[in-house]
C-alpha positions in Angstrom: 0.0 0.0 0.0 1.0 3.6 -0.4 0.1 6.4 2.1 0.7 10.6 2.0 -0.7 13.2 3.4 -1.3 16.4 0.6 -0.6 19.0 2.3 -0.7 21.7 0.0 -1.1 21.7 -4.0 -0.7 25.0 -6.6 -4.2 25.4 -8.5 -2.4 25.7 -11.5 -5.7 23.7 -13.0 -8.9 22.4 -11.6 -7.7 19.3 -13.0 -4.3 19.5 -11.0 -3.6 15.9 -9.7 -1.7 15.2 -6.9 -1.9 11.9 -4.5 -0.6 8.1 -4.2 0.0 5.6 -6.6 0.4 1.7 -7.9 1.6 1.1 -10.9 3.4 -1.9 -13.3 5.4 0.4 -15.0 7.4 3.1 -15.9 5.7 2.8 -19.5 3.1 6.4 -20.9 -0.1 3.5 -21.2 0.9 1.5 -18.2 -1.5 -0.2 -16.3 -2.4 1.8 -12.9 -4.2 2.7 -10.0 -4.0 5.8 -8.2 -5.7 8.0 -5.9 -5.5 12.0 -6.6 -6.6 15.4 -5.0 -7.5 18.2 -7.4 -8.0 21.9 -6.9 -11.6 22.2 -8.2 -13.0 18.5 -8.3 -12.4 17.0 -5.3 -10.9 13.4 -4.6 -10.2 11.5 -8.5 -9.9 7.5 -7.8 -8.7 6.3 -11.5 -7.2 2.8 -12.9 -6.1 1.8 -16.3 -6.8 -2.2 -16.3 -4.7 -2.8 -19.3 -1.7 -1.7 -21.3 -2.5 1.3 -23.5 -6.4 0.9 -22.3 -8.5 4.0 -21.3 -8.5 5.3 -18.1 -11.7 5.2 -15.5 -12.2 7.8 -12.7 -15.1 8.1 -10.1 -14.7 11.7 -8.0 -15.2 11.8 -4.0 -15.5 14.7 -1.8 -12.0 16.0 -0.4 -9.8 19.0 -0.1 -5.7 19.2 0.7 -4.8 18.9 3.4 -5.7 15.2 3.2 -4.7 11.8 3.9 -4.8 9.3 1.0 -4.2 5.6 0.7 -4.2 3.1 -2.0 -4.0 -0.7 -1.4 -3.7 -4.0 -3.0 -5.3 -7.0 -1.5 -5.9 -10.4 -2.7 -8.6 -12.7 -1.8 -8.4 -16.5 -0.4 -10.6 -19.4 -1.7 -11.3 -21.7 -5.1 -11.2 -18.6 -7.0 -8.9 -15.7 -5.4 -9.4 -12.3 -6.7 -6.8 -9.1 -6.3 -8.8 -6.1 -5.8 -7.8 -2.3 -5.4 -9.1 0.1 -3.1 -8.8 3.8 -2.3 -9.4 5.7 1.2 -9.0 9.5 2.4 -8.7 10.2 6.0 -8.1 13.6 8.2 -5.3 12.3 10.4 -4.0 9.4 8.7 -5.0 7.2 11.3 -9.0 6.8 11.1 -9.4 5.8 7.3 -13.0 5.8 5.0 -13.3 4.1 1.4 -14.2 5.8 -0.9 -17.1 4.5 -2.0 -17.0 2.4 -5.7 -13.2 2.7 -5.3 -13.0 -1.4 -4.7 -11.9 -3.0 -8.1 -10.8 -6.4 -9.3 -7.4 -5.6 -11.6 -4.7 -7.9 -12.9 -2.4 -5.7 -13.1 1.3 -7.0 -13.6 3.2 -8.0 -10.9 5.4 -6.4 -9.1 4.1 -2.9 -8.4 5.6 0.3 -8.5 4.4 2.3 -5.7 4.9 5.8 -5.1 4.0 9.8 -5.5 2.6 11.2 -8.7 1.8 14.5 -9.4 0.2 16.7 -12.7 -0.4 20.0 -13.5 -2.9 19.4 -16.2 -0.9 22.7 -18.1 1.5 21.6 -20.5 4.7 23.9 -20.5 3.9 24.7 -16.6 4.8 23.1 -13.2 3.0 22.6 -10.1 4.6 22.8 -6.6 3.1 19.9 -4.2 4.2 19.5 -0.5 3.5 15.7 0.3 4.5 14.6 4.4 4.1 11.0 5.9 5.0 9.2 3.0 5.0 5.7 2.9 4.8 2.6 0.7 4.6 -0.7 2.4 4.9 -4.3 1.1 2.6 -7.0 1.4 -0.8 -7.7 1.2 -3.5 -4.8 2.7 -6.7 -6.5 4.5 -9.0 -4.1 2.0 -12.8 -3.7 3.2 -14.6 -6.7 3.9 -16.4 -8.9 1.5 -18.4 -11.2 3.3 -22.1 -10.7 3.1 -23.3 -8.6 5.8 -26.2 -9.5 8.9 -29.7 -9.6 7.5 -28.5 -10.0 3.7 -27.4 -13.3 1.8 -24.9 -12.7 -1.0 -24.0 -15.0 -4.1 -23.2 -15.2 -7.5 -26.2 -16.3 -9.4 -25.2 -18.9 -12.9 -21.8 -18.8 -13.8 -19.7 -16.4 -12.9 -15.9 -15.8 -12.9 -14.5 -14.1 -11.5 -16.0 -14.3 -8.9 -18.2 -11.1 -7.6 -18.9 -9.5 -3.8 -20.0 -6.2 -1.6 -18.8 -4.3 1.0 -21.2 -2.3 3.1 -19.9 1.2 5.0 -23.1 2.8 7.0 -25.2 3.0 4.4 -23.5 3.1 1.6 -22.6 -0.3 -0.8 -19.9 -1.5 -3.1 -21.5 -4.7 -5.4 -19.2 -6.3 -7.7 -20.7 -8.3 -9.9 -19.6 -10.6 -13.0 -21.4 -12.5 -15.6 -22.1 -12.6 -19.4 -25.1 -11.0 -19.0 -29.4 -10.9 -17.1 -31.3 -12.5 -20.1 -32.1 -15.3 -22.1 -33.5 -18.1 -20.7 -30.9 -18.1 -17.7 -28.7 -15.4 -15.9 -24.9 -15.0 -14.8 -24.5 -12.0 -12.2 -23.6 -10.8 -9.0 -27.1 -10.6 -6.7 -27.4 -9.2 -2.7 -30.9 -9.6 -1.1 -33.6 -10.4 1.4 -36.4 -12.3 1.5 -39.8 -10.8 0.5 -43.0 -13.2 1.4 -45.2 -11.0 -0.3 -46.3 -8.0 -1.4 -43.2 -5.2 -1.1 -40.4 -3.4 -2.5 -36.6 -3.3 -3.1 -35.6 0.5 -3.1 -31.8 2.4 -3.7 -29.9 4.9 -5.1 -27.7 3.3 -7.8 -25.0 5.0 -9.3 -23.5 4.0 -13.0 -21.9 0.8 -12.9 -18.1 0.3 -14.1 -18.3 0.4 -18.2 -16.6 -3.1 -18.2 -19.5 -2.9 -21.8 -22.2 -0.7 -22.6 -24.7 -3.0 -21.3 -23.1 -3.4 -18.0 -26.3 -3.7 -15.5 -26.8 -2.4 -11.9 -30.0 -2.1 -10.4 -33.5 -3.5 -7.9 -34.5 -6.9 -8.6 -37.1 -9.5 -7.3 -36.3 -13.0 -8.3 -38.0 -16.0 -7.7 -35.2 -17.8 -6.5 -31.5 -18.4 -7.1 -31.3 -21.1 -9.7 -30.4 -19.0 -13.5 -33.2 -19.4 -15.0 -35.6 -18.0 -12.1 -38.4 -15.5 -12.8 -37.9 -12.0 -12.1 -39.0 -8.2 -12.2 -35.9 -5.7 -12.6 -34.8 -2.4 -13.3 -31.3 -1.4 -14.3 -29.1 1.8 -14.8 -26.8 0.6 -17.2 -23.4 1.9 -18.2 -24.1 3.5 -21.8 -27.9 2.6 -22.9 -29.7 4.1 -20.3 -32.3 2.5 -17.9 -34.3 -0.2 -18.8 -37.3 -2.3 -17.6 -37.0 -6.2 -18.5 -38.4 -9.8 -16.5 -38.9 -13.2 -17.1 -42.3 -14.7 -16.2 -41.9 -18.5 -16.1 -38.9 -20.8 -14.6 -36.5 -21.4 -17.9 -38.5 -18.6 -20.0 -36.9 -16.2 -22.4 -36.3 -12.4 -20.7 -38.4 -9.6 -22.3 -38.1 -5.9 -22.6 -40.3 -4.5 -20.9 -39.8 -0.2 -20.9 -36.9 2.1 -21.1 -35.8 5.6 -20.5 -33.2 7.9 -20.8 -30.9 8.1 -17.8 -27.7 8.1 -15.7 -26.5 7.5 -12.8 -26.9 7.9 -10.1 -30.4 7.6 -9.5 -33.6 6.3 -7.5 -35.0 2.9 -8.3 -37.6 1.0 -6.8 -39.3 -2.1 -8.1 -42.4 -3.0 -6.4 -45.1 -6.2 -6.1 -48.9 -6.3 -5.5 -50.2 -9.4 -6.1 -48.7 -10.0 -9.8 -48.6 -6.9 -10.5 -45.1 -5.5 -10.8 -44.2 -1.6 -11.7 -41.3 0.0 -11.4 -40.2 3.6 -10.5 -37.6 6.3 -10.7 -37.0 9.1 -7.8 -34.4 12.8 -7.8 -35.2 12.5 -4.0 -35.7 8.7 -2.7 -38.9 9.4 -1.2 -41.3 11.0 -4.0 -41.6 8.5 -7.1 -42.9 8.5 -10.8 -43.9 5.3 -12.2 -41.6 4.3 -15.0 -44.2 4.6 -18.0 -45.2 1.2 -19.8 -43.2 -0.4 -16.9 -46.3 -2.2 -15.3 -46.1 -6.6 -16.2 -48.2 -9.0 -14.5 -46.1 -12.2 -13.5 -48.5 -15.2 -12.5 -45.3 -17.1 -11.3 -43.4 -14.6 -9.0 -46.4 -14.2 -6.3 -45.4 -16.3 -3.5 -41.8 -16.2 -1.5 -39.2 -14.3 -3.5 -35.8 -12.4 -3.2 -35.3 -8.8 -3.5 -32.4 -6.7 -3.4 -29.2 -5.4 -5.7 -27.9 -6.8 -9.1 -24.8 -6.1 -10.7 -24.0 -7.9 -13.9 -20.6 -6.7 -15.6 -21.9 -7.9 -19.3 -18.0 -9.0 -19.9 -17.3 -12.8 -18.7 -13.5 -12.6 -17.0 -14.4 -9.1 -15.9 -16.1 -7.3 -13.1 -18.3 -4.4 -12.7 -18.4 -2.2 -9.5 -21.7 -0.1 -8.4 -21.8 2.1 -5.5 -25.8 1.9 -4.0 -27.0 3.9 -1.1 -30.2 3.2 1.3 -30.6 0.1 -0.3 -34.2 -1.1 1.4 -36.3 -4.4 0.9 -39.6 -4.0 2.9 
């Protein structure tokens, strides 16, 4: 892992870029993971996955002076996973994720580790003052991903790598692999509680990682956990919007059921009465607009069911993170 504490950065852009680093090489398109400050855009967690690939960033509150810390941690079991992680803190001793930072890389081993710093001008410098420097061997503990109290957590089909969640208060981290949530059976990432009967599953759901366009985060209710279960969903998806589909018999064929213009993130609820299943979008999490055309009536997905959070990276060998906030099955 590699620790600093900012403490002071010239604005020489908003886009400045200051903060902690792993890297594989010394190499202009080298694969990397980093955590930043800026001047005018607060915390920047990016990674480049591969050599010469694009970058990915997802922003977090934070101003210099500030503690950052970014750490490499690999999972034990059948199918261990590395994942990278990102934190700020305002003393570097009590540390907070930031949230969606968690990501499964293969970047190549070993790892440069260290301090980077930008000016986002080209011809011009920018002074940074870094203190408390440190970059430590070994492997970091990372947040947890065991399935928290009152949820159950599992890859539904087949799915590899393999996906997980971390919860912090009240805010979630679901990775989630998988081919893709259609067809007559479904590979992906799913956290949830049981529903007897009539209910909802509620969050806020931010854009999932663009592992493909049709990368899929979002509310489900599922008859069970076996592929080809029945199920109601709504997902924000990384380029195409949100979008409305089910299945409504064991081993059936998934339809399309609406769609809208949308990113992340955003309110989504899907809700049960009887068979009756519509879903809905929210700005606020507590007033909500029927998604129109979104209403399906499901004969098979009355009784006992599972509701809660799918991820689905729509890239087999790859996983897509989603950050979800007051995630609520009642």
């Amino acid at each position: 892992m590699v620790t600093a504490l900012v403490s002071s950065q010239q604005a020489t852009d908003p886009w400045a870029k200051a903060g902690v680093m792993l890297r594989a090489t010394t190499d202009p398109g080298s694969p990397y993971y980093g955590a930043f400050a800026t001047p005018g855009n607060g915390v920047a967690v990016q990674w480049r996955a591969s050599q010469g690939g694009s970058s990915t960033q997802i922003l977090a509150a934070g101003a210099v002076p500030l503690h950052l810390m970014v750490v490499r941690y690999t999972t034990t079991g059948s199918d261990p996973q590395t994942f990278f992680s990102a934190y700020t803190s305002p003393d570097g001793v009590n540390w907070t994720l930031v949230p969606g930072s968690t990501q499964a890389l293969n970047l190549p081993q070993p790892l440069l580790g260290g301090l980077a710093v930008t000016s986002h001008v080209q011809g011009a410098g920018g002074a940074v003052t870094f203190n408390a420097v440190s970059v430590t061997t070994g492997e970091y503990p990372g947040p947890s991903l065991t399935c928290p109290s009152g949820w159950s957590c599992a890859d539904i089909g087949s799915v590899s790598p393999a996906g997980g969640q971390n919860q912090s208060g009240t805010s979630w981290n679901v990775l989630g692999g998988g081919p893709d949530i259609w067809g007559t059976a479904d590979a992906f990432h799913f956290v949830w509680q049981n529903l007897p009967g009539d209910g909802s599953a509620s969050a806020k759901v931010g854009t999932p990682t663009a592992t493909d366009p049709w990368a899929k985060s979002g509310l489900m209710i599922r008859g069970g956990t076996i592929p080809g279960a029945p199920y109601y969903a709504a997902y924000l998806t990384a380029g195409n919007g949100i979008h409305i589909q089910a299945r409504t018999a064991n081993g059936a064929s998934a339809v399309e059921v609406a769609s809208l213009a949308g990113s992340g993130p955003i309110y989504l609820e899907v809700a049960r009465s009887g068979a009756s299943f519509t879903a809905y979008t929210s700005t606020n999490g507590s007033t909500w607009t029927p998604v129109p055309g979104s209403t399906v009536t499901i004969p098979g997905l009355t009784g006992a069911a599972l509701a809660g959070m799918a991820v689905c990276s729509h890239n087999a060998g790859a996983l897509s993170t989603t950050t979800f906030n007051a995630a609520t099955v009642s």
